[in-house]
KEVOTI-638940 format. One record per atom (N, C-alpha, C): residue number from 1; residue in three letters; atom name; x, y, z. Coordinates in Angstrom, 3 decimals. Layout:
BEGIN
+-----+------+------+----------+----------+----------+
! pos ! code ! site !        u !        v !        w !
+-----+------+------+----------+----------+----------+
! NUM !  Ala !   CA !        X !        Y !        Z !
...
+-----+------+------+----------+----------+----------+
This chain:
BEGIN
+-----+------+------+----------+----------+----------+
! pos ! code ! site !        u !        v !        w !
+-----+------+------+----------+----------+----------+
!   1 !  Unk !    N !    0.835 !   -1.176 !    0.000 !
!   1 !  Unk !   CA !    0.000 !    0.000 !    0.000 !
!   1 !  Unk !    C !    0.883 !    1.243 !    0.000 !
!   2 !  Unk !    N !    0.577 !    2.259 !   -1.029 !
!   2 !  Unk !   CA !    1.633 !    3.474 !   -0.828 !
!   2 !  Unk !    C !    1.339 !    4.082 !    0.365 !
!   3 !  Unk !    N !    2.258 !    5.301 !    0.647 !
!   3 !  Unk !   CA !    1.877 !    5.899 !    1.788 !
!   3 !  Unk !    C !    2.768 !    7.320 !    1.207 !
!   4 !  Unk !    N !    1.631 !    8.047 !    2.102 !
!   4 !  Unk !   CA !    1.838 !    9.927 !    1.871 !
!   4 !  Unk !    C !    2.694 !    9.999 !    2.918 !
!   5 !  Unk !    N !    3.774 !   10.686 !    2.971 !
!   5 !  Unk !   CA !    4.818 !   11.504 !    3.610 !
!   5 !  Unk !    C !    4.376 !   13.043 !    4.238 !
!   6 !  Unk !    N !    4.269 !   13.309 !    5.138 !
!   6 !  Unk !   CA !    4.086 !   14.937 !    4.914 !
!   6 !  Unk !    C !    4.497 !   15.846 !    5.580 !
!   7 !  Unk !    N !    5.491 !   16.565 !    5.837 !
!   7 !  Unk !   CA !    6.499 !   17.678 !    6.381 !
!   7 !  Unk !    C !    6.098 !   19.099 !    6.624 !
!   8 !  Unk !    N !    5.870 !   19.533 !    7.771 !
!   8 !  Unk !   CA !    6.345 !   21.039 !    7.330 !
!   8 !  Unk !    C !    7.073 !   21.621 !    8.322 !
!   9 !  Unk !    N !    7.721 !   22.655 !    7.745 !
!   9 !  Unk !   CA !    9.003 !   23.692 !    8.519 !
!   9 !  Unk !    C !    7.977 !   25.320 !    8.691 !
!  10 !  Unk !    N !    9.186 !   25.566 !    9.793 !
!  10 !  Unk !   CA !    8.910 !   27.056 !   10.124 !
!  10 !  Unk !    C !   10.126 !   27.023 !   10.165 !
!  11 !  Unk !    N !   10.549 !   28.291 !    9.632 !
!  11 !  Unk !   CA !   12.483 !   28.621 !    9.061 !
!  11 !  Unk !    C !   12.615 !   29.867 !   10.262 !
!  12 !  Unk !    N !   13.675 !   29.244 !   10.780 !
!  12 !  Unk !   CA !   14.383 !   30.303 !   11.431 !
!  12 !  Unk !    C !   14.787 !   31.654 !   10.990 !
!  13 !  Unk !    N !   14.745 !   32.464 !   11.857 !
!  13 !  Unk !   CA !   15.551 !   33.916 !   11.209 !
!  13 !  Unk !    C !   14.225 !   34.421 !   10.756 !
!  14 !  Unk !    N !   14.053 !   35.882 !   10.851 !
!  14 !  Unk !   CA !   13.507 !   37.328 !   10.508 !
!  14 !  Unk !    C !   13.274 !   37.986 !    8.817 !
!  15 !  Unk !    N !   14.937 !   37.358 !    7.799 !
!  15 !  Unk !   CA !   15.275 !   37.680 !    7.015 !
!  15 !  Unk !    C !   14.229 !   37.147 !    5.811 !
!  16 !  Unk !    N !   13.329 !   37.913 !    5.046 !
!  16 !  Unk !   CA !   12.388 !   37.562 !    4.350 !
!  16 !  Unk !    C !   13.031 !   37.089 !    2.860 !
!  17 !  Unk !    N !   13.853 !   37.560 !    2.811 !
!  17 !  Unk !   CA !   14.810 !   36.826 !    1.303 !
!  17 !  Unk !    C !   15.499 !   35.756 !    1.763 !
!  18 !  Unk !    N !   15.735 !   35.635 !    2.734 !
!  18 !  Unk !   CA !   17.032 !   34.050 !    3.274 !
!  18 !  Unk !    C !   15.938 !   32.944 !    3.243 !
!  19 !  Unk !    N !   14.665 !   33.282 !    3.759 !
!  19 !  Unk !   CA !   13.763 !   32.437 !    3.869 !
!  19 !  Unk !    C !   13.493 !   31.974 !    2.815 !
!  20 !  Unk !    N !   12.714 !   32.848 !    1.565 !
!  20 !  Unk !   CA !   12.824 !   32.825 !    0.251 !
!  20 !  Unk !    C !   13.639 !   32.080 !   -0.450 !
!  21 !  Unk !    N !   15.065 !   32.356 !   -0.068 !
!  21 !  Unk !   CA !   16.139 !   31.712 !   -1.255 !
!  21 !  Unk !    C !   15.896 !   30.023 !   -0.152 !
!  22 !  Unk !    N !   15.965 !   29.698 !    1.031 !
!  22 !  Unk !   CA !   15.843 !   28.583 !    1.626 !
!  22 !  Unk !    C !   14.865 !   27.885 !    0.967 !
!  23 !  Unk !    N !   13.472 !   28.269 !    1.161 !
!  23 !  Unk !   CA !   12.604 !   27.559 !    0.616 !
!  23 !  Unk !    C !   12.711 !   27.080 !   -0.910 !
!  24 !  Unk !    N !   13.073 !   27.574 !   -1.979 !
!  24 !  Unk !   CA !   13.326 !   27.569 !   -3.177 !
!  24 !  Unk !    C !   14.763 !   26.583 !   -3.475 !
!  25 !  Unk !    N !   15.938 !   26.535 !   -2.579 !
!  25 !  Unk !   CA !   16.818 !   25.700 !   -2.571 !
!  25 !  Unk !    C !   16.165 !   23.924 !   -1.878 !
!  26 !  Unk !    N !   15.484 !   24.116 !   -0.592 !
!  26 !  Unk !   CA !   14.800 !   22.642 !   -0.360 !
!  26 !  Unk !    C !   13.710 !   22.209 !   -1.350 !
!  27 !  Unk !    N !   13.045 !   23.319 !   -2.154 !
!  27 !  Unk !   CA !   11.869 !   22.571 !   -2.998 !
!  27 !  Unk !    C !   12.796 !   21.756 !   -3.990 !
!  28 !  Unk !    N !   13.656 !   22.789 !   -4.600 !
!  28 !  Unk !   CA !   14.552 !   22.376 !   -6.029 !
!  28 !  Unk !    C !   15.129 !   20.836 !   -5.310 !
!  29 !  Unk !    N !   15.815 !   20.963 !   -4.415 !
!  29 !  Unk !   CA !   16.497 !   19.922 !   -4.136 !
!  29 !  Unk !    C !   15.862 !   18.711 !   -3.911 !
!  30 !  Unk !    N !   14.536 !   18.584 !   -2.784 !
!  30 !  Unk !   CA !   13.434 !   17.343 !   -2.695 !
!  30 !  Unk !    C !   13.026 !   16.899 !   -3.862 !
!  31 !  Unk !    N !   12.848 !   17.853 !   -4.692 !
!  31 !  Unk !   CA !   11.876 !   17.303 !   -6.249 !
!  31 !  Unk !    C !   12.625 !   16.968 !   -7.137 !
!  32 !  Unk !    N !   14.371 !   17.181 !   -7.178 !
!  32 !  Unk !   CA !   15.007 !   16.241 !   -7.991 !
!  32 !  Unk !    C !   14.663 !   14.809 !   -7.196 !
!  33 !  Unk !    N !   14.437 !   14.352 !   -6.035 !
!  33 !  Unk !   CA !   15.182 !   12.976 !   -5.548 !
!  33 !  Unk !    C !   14.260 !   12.386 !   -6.423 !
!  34 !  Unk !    N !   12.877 !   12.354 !   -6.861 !
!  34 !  Unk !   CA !   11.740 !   11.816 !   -7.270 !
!  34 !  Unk !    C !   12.826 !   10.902 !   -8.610 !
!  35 !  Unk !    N !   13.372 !   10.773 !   -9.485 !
!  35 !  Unk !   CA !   14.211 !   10.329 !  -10.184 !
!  35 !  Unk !    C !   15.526 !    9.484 !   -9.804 !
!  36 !  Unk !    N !   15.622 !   10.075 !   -8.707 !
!  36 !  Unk !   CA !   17.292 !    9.513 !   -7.906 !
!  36 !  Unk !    C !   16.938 !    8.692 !   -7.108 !
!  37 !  Unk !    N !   15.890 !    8.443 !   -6.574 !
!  37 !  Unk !   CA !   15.507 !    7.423 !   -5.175 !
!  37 !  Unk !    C !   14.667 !    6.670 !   -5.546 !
!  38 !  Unk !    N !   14.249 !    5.277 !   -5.625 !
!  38 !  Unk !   CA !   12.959 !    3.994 !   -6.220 !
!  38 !  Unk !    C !   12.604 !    4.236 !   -5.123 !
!  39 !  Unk !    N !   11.604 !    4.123 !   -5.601 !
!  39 !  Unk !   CA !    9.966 !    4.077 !   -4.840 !
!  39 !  Unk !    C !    9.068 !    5.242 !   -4.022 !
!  40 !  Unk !    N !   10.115 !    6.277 !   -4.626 !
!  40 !  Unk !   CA !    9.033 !    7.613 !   -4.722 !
!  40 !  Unk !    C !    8.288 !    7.894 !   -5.900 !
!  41 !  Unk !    N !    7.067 !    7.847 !   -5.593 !
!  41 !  Unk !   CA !    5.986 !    8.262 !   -6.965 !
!  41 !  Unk !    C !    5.782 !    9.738 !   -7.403 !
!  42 !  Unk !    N !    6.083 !   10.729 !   -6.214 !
!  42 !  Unk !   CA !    6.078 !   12.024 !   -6.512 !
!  42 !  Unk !    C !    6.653 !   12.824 !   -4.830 !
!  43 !  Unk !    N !    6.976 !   13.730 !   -5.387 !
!  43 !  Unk !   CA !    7.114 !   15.051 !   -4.499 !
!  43 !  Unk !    C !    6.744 !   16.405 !   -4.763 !
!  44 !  Unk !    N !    6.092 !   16.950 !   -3.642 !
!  44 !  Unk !   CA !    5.631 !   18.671 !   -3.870 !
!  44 !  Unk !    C !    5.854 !   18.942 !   -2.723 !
!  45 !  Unk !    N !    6.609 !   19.984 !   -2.787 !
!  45 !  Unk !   CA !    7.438 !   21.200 !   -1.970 !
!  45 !  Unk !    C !    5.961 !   22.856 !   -2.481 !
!  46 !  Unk !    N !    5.579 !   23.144 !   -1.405 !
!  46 !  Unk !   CA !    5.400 !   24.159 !   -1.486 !
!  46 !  Unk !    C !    5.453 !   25.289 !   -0.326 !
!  47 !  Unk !    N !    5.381 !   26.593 !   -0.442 !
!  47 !  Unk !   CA !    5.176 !   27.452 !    0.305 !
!  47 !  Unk !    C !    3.770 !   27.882 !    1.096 !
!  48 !  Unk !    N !    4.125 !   28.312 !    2.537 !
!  48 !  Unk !   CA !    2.736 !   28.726 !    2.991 !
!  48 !  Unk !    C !    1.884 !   29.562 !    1.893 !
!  49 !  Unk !    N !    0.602 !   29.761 !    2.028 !
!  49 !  Unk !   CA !   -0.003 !   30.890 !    0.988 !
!  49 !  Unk !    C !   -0.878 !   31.862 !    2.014 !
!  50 !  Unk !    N !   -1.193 !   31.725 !    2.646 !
!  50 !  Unk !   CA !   -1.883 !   32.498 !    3.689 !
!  50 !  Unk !    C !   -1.300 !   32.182 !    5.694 !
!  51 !  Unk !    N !   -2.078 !   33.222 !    6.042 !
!  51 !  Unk !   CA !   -2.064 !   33.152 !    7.559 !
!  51 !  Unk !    C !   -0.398 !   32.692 !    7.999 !
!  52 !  Unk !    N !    0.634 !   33.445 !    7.784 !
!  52 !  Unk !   CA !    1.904 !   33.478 !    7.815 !
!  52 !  Unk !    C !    1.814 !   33.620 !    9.209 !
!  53 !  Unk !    N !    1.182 !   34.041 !   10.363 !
!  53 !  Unk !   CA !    1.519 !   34.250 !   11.919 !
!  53 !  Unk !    C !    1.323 !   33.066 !   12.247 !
!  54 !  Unk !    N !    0.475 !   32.572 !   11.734 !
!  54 !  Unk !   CA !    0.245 !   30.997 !   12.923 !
!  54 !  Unk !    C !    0.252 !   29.755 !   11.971 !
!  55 !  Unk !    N !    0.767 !   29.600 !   10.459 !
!  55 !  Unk !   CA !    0.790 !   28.468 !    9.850 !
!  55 !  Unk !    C !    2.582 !   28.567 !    9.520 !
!  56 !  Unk !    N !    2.658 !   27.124 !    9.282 !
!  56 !  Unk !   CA !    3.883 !   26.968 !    8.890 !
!  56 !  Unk !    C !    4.126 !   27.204 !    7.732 !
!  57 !  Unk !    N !    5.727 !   27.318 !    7.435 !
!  57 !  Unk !   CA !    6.103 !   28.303 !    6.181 !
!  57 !  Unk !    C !    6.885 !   27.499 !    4.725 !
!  58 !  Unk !    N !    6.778 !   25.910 !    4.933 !
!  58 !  Unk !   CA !    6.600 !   25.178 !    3.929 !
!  58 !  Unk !    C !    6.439 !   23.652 !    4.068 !
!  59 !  Unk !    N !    6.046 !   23.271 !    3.256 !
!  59 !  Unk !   CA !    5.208 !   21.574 !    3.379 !
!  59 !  Unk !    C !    5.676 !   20.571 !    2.077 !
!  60 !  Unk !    N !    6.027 !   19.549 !    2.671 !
!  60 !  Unk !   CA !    6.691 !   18.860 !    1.687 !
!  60 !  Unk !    C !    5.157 !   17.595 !    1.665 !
!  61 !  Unk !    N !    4.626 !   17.611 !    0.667 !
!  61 !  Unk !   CA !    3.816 !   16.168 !    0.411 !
!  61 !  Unk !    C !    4.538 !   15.186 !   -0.441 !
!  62 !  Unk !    N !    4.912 !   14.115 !   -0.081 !
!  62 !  Unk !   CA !    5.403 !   13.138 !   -0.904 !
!  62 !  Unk !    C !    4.720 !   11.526 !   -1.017 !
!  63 !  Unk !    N !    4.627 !   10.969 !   -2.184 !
!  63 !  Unk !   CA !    3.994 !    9.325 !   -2.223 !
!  63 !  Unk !    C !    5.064 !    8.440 !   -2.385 !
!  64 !  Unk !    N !    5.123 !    7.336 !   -1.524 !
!  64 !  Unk !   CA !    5.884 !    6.279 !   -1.796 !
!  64 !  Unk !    C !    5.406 !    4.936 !   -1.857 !
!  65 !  Unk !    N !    5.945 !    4.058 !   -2.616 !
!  65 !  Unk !   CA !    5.043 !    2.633 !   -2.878 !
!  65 !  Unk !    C !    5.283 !    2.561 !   -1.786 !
!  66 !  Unk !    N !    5.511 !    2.012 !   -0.492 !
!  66 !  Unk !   CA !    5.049 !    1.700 !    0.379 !
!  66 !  Unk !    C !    6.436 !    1.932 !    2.015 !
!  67 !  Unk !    N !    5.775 !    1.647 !    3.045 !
!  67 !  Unk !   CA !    6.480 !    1.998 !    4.608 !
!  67 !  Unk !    C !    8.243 !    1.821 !    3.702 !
!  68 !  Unk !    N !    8.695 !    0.378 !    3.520 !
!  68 !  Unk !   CA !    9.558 !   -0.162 !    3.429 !
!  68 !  Unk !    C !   10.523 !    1.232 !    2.100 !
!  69 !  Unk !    N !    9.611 !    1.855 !    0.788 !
!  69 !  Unk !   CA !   10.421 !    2.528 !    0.179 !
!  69 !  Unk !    C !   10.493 !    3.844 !    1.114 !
!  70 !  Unk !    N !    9.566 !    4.134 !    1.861 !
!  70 !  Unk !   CA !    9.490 !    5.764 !    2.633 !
!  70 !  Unk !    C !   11.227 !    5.475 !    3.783 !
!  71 !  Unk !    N !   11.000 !    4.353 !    3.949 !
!  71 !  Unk !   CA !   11.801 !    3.801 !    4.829 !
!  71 !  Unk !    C !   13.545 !    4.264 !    3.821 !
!  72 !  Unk !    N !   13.594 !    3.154 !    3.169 !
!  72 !  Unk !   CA !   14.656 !    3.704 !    2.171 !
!  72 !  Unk !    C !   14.950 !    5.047 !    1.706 !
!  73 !  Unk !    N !   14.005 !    5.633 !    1.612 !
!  73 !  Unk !   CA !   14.075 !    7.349 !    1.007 !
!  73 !  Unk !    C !   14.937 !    8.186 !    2.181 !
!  74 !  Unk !    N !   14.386 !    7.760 !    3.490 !
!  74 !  Unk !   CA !   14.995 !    8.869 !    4.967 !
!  74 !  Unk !    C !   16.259 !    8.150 !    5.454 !
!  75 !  Unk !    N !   17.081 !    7.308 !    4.590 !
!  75 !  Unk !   CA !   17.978 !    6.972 !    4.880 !
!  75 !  Unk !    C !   19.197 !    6.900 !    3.653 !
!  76 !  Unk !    N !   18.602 !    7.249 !    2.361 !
!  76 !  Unk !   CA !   19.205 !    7.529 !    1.375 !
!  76 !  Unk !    C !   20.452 !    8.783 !    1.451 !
!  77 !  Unk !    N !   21.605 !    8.620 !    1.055 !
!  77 !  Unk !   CA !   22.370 !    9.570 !    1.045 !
!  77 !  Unk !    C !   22.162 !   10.742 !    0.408 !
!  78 !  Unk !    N !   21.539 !   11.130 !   -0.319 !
!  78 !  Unk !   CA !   21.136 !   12.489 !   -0.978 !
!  78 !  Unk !    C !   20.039 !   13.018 !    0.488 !
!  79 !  Unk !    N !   19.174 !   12.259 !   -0.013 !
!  79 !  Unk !   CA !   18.287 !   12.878 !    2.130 !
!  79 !  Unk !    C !   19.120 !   13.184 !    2.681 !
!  80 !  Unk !    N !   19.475 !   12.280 !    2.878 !
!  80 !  Unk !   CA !   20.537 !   13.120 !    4.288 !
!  80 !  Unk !    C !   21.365 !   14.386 !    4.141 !
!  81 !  Unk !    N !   21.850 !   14.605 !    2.614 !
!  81 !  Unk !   CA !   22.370 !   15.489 !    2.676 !
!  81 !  Unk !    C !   21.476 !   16.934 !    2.543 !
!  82 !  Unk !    N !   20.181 !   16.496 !    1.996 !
!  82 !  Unk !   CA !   19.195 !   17.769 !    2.142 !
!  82 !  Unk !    C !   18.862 !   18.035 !    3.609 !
!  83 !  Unk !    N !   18.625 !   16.835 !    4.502 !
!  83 !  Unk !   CA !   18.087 !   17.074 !    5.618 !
!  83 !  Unk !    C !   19.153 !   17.563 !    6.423 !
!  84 !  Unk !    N !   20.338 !   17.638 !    6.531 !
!  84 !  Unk !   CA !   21.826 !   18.585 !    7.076 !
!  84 !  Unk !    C !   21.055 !   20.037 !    6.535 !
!  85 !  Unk !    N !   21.259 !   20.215 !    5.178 !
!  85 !  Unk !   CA !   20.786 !   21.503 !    5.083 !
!  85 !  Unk !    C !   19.297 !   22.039 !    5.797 !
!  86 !  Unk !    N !   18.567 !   21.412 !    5.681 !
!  86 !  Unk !   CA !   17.452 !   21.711 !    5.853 !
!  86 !  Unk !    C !   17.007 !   22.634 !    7.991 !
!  87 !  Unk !    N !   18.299 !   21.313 !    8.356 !
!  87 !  Unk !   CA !   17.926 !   21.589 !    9.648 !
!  87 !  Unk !    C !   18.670 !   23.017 !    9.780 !
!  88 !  Unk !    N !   19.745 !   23.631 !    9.052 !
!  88 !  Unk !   CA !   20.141 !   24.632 !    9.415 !
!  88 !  Unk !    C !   19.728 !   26.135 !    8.889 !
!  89 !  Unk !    N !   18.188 !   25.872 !    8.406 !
!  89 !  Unk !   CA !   17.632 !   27.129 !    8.127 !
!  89 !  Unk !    C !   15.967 !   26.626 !    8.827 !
!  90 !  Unk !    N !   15.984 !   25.683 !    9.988 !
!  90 !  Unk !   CA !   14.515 !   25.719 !    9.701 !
!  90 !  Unk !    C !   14.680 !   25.886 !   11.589 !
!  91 !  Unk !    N !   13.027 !   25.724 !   12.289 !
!  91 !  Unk !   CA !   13.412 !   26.515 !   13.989 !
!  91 !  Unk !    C !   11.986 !   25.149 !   14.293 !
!  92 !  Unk !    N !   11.903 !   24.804 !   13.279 !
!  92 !  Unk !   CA !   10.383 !   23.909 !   13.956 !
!  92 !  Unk !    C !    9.902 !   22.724 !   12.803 !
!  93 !  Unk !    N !    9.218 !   21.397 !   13.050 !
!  93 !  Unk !   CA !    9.148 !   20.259 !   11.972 !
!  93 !  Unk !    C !    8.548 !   19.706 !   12.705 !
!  94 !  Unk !    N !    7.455 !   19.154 !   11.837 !
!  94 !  Unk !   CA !    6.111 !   18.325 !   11.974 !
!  94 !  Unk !    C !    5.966 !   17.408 !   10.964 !
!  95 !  Unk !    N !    5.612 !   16.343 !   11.500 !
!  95 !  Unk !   CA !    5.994 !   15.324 !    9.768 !
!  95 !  Unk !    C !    4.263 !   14.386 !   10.386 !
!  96 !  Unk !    N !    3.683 !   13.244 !    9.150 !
!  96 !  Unk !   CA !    2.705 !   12.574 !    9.336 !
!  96 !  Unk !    C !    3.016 !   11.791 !    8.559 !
!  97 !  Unk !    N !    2.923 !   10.323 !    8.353 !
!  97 !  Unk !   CA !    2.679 !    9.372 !    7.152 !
!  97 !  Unk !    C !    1.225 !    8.998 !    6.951 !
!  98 !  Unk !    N !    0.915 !    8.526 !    5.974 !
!  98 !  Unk !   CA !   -0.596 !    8.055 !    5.792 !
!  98 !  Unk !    C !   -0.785 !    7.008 !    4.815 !
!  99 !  Unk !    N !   -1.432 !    6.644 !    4.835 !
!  99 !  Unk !   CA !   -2.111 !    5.238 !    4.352 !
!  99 !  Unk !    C !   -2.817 !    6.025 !    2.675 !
! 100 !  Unk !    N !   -2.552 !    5.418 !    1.956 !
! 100 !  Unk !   CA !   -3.155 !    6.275 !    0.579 !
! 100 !  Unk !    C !   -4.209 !    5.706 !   -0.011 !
+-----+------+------+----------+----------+----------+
């Protein structure tokens, strides 16, 4: 059974362009793996669109054939090297898997 992945960050720091260029460097980077990693069916990276005080400020939805590839994906060496970056522009992370 596939299963949905689902992430989101609140980015550290004040700076409304660092945030900007951050978010735009983790989308680019998550949505190549979709090609580089088996058994991801898709990835979408997007930005908050509203209510910026109390929602988080980007959300990763991703599908994987199933626990065992989601499993493989968060241990893949390219992950890891996004998720190094990732932790050093973000202040907060909430993740869910789901049954599809």
């Amino acid at each position: 059974m596939a299963i949905k992945h689902i992430v989101m960050w609140t980015f550290a720091g004040d700076d409304a362009v660092a945030r900007d260029e951050a978010a735009r460097e983790i989308a680019t980077r998550l949505e190549a793996l979709v090609d580089r990693i088996p058994g991801i069916q898709s990835i979408d990276v997007k930005r908050n669109a509203a209510f910026d005080d109390v929602n988080y400020d980007l959300a990763l939805v991703s599908v994987h054939d199933d626990v065992a590839a989601l499993k493989a994906y968060q241990v893949h060496p390219e992950h890891a090297a996004i998720a190094s970056y990732i932790r050093t522009v973000v202040a907060q992370r909430a993740s869910i898997d789901l049954d599809v």
